[in-house]
MMTF fields as JSON, N, C-alpha, C and O atoms, coordinates in Angstrom:
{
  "mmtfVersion": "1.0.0",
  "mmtfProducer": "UNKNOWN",
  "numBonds": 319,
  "numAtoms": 320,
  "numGroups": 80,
  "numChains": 1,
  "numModels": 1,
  "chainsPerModel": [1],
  "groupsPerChain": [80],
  "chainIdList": ["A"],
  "bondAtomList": [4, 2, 8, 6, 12, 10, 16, 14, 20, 18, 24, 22, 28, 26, 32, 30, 36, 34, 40, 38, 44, 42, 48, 46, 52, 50, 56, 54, 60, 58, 64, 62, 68, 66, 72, 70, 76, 74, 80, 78, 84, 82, 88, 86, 92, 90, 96, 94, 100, 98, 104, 102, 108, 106, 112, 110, 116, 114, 120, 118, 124, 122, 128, 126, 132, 130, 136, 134, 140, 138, 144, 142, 148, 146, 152, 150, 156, 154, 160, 158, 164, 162, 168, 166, 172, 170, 176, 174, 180, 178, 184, 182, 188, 186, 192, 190, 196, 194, 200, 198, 204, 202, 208, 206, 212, 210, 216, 214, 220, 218, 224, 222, 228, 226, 232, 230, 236, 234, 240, 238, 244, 242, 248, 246, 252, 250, 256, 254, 260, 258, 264, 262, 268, 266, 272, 270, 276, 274, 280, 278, 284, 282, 288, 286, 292, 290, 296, 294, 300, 298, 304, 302, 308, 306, 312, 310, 316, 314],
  "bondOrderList": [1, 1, 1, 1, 1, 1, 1, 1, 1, 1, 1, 1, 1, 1, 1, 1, 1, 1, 1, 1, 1, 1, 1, 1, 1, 1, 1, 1, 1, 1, 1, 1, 1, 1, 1, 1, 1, 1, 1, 1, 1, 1, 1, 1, 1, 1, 1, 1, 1, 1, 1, 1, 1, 1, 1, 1, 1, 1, 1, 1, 1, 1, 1, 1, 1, 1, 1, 1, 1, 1, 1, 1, 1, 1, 1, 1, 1, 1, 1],
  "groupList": [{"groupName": "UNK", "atomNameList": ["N", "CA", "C", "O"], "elementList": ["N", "C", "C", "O"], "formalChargeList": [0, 0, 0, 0], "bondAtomList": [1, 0, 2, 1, 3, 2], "bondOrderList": [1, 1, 2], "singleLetterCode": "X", "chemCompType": "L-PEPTIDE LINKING"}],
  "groupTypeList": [0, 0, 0, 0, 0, 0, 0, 0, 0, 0, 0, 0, 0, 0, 0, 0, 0, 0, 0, 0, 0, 0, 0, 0, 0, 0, 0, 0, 0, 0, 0, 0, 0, 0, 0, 0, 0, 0, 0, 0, 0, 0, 0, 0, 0, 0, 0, 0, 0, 0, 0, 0, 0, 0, 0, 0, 0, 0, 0, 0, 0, 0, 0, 0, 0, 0, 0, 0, 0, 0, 0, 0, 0, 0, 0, 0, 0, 0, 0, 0],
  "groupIdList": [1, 2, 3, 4, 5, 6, 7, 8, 9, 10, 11, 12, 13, 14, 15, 16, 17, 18, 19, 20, 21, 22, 23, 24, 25, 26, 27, 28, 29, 30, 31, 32, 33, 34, 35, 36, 37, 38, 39, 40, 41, 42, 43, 44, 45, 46, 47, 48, 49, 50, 51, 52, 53, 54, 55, 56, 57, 58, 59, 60, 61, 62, 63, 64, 65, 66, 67, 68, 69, 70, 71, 72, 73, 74, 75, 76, 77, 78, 79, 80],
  "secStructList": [7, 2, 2, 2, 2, 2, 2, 2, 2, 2, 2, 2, 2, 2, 2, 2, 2, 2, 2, 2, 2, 2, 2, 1, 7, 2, 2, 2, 2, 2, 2, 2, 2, 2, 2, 2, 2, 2, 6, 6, 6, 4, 4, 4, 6, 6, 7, 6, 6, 1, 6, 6, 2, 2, 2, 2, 2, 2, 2, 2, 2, 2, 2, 2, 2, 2, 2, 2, 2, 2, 2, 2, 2, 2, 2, 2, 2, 2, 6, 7],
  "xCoordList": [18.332, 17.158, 16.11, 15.002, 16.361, 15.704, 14.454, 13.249, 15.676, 15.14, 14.334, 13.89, 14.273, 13.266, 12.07, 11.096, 12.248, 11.323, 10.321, 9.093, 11.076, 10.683, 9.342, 8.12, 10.317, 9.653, 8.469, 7.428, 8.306, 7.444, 6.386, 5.234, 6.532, 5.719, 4.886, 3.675, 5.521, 5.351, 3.888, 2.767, 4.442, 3.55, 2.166, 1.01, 2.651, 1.068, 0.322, -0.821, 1.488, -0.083, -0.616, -1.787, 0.127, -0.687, -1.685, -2.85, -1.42, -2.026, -3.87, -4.863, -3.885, -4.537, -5.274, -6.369, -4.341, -5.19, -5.83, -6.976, -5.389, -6.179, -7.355, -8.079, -7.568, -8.738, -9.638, -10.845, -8.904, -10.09, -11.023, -12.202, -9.711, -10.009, -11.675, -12.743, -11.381, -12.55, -13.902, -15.087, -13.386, -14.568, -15.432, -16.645, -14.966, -15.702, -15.555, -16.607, -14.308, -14.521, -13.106, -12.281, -12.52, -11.037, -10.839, -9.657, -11.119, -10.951, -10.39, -9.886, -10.612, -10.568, -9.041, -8.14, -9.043, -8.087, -7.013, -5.874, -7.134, -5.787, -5.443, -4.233, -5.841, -5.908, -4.923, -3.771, -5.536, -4.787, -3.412, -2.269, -3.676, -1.743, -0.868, 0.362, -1.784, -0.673, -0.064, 1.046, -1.426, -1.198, 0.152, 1.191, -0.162, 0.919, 2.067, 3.047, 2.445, 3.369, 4.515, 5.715, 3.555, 4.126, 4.686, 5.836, 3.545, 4.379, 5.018, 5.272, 5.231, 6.662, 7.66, 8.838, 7.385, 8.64, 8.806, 9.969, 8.292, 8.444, 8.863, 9.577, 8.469, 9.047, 9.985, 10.304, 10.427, 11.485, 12.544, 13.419, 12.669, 13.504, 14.555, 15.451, 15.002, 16.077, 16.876, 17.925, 16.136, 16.825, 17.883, 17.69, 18.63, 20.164, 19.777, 20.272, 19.092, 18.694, 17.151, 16.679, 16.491, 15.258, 15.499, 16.531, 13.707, 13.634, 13.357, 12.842, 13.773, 13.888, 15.424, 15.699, 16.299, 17.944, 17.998, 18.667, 17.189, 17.897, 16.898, 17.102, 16.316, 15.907, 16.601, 16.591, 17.2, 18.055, 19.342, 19.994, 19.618, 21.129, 21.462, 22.579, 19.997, 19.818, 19.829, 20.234, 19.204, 19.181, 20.635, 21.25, 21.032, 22.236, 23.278, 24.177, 23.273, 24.303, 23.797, 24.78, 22.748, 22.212, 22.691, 23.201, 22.507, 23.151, 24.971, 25.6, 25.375, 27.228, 27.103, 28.294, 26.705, 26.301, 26.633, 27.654, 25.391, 25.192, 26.302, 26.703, 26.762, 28.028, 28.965, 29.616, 29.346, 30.592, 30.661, 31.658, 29.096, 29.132, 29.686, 30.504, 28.819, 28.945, 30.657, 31.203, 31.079, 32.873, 33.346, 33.952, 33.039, 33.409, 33.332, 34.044, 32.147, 31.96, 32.704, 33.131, 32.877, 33.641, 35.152, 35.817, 35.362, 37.121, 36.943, 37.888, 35.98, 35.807, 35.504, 35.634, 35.091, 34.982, 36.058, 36.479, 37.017, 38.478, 39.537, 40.28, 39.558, 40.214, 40.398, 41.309, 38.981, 38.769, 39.332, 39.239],
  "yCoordList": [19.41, 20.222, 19.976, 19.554, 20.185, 19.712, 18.032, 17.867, 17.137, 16.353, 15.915, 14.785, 16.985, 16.5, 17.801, 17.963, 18.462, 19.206, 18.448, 18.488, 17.758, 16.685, 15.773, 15.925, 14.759, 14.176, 14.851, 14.237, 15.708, 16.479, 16.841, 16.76, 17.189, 17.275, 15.758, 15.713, 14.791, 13.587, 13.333, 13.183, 13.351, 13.006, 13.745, 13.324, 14.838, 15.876, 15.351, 14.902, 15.573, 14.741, 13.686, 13.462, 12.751, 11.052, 12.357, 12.573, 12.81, 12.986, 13.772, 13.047, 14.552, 15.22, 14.023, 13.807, 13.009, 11.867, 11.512, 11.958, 10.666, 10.283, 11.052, 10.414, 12.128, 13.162, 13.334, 13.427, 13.403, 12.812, 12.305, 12.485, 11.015, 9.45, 9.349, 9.011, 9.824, 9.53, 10.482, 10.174, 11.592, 12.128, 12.02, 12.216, 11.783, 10.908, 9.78, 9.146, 8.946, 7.754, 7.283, 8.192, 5.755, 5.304, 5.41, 5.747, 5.384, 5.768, 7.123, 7.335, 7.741, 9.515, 9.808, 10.487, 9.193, 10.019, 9.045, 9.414, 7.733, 6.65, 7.622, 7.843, 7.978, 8.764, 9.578, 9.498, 10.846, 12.063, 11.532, 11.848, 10.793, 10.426, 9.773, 9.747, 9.219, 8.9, 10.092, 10.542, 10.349, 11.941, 12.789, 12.95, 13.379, 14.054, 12.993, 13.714, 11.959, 11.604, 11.26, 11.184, 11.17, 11.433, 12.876, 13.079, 14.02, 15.366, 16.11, 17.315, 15.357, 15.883, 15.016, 15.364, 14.014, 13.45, 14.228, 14.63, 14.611, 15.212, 16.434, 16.894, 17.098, 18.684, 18.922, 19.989, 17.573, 17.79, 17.047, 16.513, 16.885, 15.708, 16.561, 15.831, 17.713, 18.44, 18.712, 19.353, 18.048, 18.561, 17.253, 16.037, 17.772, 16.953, 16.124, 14.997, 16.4, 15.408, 15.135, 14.843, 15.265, 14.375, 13.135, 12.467, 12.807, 11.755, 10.897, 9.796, 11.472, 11.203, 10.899, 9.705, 11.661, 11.406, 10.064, 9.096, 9.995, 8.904, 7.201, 6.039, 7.495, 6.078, 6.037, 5.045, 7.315, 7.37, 6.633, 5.927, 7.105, 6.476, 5.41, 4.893, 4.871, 3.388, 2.469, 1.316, 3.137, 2.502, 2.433, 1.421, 3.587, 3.548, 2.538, 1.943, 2.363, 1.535, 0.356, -0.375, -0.374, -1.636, -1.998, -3.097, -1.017, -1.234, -1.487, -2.161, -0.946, -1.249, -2.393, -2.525, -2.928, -3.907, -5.236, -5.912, -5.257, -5.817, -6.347, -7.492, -4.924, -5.037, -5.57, -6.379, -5.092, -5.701, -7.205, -7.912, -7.574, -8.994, -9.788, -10.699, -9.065, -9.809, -10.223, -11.319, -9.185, -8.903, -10.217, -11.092, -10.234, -11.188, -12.863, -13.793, -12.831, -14.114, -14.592, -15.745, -13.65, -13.835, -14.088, -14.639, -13.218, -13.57, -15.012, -15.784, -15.435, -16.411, -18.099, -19.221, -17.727, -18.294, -18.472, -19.626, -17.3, -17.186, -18.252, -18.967, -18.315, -18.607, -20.069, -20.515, -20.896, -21.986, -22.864, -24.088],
  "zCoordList": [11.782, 12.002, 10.907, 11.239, 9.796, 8.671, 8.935, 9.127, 8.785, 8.771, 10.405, 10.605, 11.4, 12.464, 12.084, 12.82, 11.146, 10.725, 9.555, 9.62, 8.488, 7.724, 8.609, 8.631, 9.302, 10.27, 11.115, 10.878, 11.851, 12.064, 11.073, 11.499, 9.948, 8.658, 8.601, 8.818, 8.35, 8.333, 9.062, 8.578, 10.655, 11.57, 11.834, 11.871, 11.98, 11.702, 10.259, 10.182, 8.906, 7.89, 8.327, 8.023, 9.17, 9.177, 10.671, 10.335, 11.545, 12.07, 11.322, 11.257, 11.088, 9.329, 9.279, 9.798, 8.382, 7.664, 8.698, 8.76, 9.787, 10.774, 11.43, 12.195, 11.243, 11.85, 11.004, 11.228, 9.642, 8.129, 8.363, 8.668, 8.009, 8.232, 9.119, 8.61, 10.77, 11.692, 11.299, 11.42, 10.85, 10.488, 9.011, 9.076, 7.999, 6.975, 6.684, 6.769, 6.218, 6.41, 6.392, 6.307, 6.47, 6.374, 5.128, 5.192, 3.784, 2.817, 2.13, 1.027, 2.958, 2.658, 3.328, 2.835, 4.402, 5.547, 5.13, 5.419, 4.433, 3.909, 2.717, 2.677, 2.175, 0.504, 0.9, 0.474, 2.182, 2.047, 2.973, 2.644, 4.014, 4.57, 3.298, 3.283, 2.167, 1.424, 0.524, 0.238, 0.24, -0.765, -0.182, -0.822, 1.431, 2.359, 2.36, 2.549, 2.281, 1.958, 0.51, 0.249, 0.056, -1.522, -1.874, -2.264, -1.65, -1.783, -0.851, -0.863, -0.116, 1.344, 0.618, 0.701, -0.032, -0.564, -1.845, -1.806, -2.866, -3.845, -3.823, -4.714, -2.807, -2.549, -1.48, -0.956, -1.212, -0.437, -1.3, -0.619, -2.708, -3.372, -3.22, -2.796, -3.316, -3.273, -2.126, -2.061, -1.099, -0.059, 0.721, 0.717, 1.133, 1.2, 2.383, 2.389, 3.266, 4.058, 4.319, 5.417, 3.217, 3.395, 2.954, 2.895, 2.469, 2.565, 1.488, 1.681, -0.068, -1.072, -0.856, -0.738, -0.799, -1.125, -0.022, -0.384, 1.528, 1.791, 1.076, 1.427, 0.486, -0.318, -1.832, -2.561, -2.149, -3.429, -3.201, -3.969, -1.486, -1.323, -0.892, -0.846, -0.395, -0.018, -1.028, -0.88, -2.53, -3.533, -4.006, -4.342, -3.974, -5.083, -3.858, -4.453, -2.787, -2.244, -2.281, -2.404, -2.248, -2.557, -4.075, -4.293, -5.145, -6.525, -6.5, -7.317, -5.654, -5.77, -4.673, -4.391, -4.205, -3.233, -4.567, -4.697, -5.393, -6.269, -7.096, -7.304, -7.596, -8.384, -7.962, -8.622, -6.278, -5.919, -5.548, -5.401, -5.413, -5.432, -6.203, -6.073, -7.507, -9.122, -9.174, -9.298, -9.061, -9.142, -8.563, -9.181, -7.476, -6.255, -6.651, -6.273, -7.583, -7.719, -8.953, -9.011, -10.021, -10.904, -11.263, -12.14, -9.836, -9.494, -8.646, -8.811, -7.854, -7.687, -8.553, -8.064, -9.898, -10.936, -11.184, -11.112, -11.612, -12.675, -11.867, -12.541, -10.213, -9.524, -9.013, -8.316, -9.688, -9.459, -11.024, -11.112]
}
């Protein structure tokens, strides 16, 4: 529920920006969809299924990704 409430948040700011956007200029209305996206991410950092934790957890599994590679190649080293 959250996160189609998130999402919903989302779409109405780009929607916002975009109504800006046409009525003063593309400059204004790019500003504020980014602005609305930055602090839906910031004030939602706490929440267990937005959309900060899932680029935190994308990160942090791309990082053991990494590691378990490293591992991999090294037992692959030792083994040769």
């Amino acid at each position: 529920m959250k996160k189609l409430l998130l999402s919903l948040f989302i779409i109405v700011g780009c929607l916002i920006g975009y109504f800006t956007g046409s009525l003063l200029n593309f400059d204004t209305g790019l500003t504020l969809c980014i602005a609305l996206l930055v602090l839906s991410t910031w004030f939602g950092r706490h929440d267990e299924h937005g959309i900060y934790r899932l680029f935190k957890d994308t990160h942090q599994s791309n990082l053991d990704d990494i590691e378990r590679q490293e591992l991999e190649e090294q037992e692959a080293e030792v083994i040769q």
